[in-house]
KOLFITI-911554 format. One record per residue: x, y, z of N, C-alpha, C in turn; residue in one letter. Coordinates in steps of 0.001 Angstrom, whole numbers, plus 524288, in hexadecimal, padded with zeros to 5 digits. Example, Ala and Ser with C-alpha at 12.3 -4.5 7.8 and 13.67 -1.06 7.14 Angstrom:
<rs>
833867E9C681E788300C7EE6C81E78833907F31C81E78a 832327F73681BA8835667FBDC81BE4832648001E81EBEs 
</rs>
This chain:
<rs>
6AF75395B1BFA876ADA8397CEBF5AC6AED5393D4BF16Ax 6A98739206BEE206AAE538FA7BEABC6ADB43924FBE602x 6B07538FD1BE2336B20339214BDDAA6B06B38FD4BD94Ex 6AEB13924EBD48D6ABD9391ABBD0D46ADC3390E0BCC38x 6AECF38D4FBCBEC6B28F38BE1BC5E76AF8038DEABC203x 6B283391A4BBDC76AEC0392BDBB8266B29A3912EBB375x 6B00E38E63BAEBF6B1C038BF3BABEE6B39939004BA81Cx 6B96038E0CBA4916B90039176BA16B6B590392FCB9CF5x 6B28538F17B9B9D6AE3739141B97566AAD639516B9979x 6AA083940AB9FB56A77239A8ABA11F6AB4C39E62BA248x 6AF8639D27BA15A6B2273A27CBA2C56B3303A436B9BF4x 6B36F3A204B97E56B1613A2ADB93596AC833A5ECB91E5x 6A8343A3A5B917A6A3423A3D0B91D86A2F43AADBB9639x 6A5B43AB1AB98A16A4D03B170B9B146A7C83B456B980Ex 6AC483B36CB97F36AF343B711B94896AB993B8EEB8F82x 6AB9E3B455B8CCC6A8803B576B87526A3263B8C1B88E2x 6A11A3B7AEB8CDB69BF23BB3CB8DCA69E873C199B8E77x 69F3A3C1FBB935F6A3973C770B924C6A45F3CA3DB8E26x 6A7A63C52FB8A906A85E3C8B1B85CE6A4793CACFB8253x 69EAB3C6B6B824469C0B3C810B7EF5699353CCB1B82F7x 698393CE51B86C46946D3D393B898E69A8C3D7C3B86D7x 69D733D627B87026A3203DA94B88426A1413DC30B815Dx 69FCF3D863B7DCD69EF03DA25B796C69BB03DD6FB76D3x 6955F3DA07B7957691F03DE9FB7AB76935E3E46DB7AEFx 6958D3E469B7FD8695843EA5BB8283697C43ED00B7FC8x 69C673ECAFB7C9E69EF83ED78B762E69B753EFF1B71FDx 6980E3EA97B71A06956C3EBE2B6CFB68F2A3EFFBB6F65x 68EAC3F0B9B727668BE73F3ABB752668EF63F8FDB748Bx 693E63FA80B76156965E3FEEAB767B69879400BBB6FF7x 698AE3FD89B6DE569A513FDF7B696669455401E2B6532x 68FFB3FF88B676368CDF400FEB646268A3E406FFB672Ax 68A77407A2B6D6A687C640BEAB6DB868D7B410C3B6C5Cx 6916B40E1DB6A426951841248B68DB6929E4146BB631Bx 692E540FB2B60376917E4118BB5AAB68C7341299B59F4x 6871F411ABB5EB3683EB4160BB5E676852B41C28B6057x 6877241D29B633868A4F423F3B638B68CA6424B5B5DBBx 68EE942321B5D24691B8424C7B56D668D7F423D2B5325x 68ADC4223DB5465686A64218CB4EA06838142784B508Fx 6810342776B550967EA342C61B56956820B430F5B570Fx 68647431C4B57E16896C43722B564C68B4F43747B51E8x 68A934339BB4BC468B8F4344CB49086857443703B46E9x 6813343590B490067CE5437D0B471B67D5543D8BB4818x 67F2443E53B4DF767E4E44252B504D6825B44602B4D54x 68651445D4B4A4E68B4C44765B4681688404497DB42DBx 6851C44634B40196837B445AFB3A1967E7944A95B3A97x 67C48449C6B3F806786244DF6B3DC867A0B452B7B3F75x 67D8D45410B44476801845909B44146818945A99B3D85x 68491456BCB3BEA68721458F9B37B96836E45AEDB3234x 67FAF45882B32D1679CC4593AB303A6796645EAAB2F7Bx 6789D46145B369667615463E2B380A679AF46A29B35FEx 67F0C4682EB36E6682FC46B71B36F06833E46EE1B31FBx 684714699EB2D7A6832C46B8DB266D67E2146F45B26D2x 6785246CD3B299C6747A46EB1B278C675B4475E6B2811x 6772F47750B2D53676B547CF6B2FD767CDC47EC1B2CD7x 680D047D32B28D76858C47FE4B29086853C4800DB2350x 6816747BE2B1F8A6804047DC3B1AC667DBD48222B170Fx 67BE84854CB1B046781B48A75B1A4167DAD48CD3B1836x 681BE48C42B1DAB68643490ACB1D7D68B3748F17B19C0x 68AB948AB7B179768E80489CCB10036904748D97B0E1Bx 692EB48F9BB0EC0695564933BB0A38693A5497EEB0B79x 6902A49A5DB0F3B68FC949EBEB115A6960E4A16CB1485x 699154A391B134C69D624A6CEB13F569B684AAE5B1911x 6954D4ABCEB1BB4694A24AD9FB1F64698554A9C9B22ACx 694B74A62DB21826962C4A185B276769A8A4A17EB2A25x 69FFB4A28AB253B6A3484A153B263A6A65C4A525B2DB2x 6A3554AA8EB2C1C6A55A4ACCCB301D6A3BD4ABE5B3381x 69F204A7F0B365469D2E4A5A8B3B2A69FF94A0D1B3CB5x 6A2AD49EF3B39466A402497E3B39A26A73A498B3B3E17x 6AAAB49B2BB3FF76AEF1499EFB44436AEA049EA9B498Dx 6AA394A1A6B492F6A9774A4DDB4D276A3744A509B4CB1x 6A2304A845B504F69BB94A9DAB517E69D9B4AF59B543Cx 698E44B23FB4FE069C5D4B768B51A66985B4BAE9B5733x 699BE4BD59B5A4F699184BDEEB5FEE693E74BF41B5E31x 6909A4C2E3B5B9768C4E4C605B5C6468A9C4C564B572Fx 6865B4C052B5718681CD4BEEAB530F67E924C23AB501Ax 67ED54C88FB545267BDA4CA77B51D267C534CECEB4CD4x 681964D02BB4D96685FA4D2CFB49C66855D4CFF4B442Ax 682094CA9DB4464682FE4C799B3EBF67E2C4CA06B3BD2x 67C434C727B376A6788B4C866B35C0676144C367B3469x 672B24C44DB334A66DFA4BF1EB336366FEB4B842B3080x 672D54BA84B2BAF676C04B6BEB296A67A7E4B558B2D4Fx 67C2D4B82EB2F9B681604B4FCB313B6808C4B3EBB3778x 67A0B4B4C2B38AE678AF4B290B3DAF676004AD01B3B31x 6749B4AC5DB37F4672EB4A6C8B3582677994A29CB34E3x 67BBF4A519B333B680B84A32FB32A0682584A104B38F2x 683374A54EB3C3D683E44A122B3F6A680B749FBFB427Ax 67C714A0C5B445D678E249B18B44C4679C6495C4B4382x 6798C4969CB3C3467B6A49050B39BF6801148DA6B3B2Dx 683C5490E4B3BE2687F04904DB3EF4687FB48EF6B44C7x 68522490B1B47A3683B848EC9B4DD56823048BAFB4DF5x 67C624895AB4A7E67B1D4834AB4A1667EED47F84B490Ex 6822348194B43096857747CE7B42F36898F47B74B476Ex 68B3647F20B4B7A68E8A47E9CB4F2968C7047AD1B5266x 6886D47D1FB538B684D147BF6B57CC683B9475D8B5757x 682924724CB5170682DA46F76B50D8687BE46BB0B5146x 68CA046F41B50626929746D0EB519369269469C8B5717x 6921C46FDCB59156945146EE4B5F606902946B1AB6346x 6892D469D4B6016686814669FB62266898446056B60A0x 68B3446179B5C2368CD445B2DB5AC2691AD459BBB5E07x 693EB45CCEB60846997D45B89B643E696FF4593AB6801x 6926645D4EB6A1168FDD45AA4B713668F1A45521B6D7Dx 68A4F45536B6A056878E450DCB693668AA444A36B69C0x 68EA144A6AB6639692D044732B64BA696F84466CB6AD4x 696CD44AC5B6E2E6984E44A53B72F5695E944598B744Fx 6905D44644B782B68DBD4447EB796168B7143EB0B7653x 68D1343E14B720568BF54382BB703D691BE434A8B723Fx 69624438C6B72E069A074355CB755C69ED74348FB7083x 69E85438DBB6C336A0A043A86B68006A67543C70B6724x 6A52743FE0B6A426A9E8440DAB6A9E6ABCA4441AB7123x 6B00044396B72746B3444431FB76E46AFD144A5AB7A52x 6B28B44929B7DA46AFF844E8EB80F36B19D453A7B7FAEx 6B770452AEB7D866B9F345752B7C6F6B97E45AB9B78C7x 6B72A45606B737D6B44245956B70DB6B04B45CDCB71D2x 6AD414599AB75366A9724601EB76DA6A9AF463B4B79D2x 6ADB5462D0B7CD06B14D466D7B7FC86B21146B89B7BF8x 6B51246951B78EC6B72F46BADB74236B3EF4706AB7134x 6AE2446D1DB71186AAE146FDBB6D976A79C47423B71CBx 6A7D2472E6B76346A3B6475DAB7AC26A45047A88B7A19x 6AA4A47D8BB7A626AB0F482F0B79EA6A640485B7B74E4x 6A6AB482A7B71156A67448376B6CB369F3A4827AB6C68x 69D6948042B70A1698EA47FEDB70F1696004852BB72B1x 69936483B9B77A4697F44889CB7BF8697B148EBBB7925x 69B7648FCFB76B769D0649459B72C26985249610B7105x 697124914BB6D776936649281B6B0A68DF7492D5B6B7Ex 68BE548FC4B7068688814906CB737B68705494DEB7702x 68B084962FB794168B6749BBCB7C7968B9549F91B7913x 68BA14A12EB735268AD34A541B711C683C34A57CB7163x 682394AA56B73AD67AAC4AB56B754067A304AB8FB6E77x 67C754ACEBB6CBA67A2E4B0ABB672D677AF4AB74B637Ax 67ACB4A640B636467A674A075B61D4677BD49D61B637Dx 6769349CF7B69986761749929B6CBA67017497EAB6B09x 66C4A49AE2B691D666AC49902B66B06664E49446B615Fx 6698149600B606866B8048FEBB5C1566C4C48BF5B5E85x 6702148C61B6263671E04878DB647B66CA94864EB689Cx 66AC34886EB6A0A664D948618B6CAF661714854BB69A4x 660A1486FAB643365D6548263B621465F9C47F65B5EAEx 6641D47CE3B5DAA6660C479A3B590E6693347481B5C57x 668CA475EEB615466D28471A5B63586689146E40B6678x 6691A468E2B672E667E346439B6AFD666EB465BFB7174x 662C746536B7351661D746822B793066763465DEB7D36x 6697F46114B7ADB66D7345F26B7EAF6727146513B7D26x 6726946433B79896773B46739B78E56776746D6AB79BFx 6722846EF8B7A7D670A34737CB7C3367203474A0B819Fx 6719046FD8B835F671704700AB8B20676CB47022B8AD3x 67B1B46B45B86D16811F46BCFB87C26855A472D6B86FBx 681724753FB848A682604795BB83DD681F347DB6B885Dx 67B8A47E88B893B67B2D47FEBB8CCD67E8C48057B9336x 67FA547A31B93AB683AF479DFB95E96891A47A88B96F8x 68B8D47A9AB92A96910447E6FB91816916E483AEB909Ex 68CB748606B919868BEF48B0FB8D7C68C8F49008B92D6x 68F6F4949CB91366928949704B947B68DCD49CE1B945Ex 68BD449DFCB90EB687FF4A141B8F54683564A049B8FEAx 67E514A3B5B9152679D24A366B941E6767B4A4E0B8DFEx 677FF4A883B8BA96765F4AB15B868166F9C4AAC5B8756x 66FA64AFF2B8CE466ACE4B103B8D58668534B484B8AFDx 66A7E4B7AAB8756667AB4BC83B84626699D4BE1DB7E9Fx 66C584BB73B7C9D66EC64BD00B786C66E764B8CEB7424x 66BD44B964B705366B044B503B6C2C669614BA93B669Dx 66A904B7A2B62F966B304B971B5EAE667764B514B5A21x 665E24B733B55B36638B4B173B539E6662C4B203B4FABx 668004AC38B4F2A66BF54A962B4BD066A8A4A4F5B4A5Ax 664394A493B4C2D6608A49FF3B4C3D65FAF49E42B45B1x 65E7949C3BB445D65EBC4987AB3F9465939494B3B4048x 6553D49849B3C436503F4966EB3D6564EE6491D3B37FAx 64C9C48EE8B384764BFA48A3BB32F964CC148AFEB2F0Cx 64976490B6B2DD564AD849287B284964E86494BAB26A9x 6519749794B2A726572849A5DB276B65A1F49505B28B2x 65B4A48F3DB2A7065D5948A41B29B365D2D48969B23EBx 658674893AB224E6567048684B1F59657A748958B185Ax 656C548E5FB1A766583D49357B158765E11496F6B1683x 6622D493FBB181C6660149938B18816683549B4DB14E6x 668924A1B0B150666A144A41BB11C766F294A2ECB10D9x 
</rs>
């Protein structure tokens, strides 16, 4: 077997190549990072858009206040006001707990956070009386992520709490 003498200017000359692909791949990783953060900061900004738009109706309305930390069992006991109330309130959730998957899935934040938030999905998904909001206001992906955690069939029981353009657009 012959042996192949290599000079040090090529053992130079590789290194430095190395370094410059090793740099590359850097500046390659570097940038499809700060495209995710540029796109979940979009994906932030318009939740939060979306959030003001549906929670500004309810300003200073003193109804609201008694929906903010419960949803009370039987929608239909309310009256037309305070089934509008939470509706606006289910969207804005609904919009919450979409921005957890969303921001998941760009690689945002850690798993546990949405661990965290799933109960809190599921909850609110598995109530039948709600769940028509959340099928038309949420992203078909996040519809299926739901679907999929979701412990309730909510084959016969819906209530309307629906929120049609014009009462958006005019709330009392």
């Amino acid at each position: 077997m012959q042996r192949i003498k290599v000079s040090f200017d090529t053992w130079i000359q590789l290194l430095g190549m190395l370094g410059v692909i090793g740099g590359l791949v850097f500046v390659g990783l570097e940038m499809q990072q700060t495209q995710r953060i540029a796109i979940a900061s979009q994906v932030q900004a318009r939740n939060d858009a979306l959030m003001d738009f549906f929670t500004v109706p309810l300003q200073g309305n003193t109804e609201a206040l008694k929906f903010f930390n419960f949803m009370p069992p039987d929608l239909t006991t309310l009256s037309e006001e305070e089934r509008n109330i939470v509706g606006q309130l289910t969207i804005t959730r609904s919009v919450s707990i979409e921005n957890v998957w969303q921001q998941f899935n760009l690689g945002m934040i850690p798993e546990e956070t949405l661990e965290s938030s799933k109960g809190r999905m599921r909850s609110m998904y598995d109530n039948c009386q709600i769940r028509p909001l959340f099928d038309s206001r949420i992203s078909a992906d996040f519809l299926e992520y739901l679907k999929s955690i979701s412990e309730n069939a909510c084959d016969s029981v819906s209530v309307d709490v629906s929120l049609d353009d014009e009462r958006l657009a005019n709330p009392q």
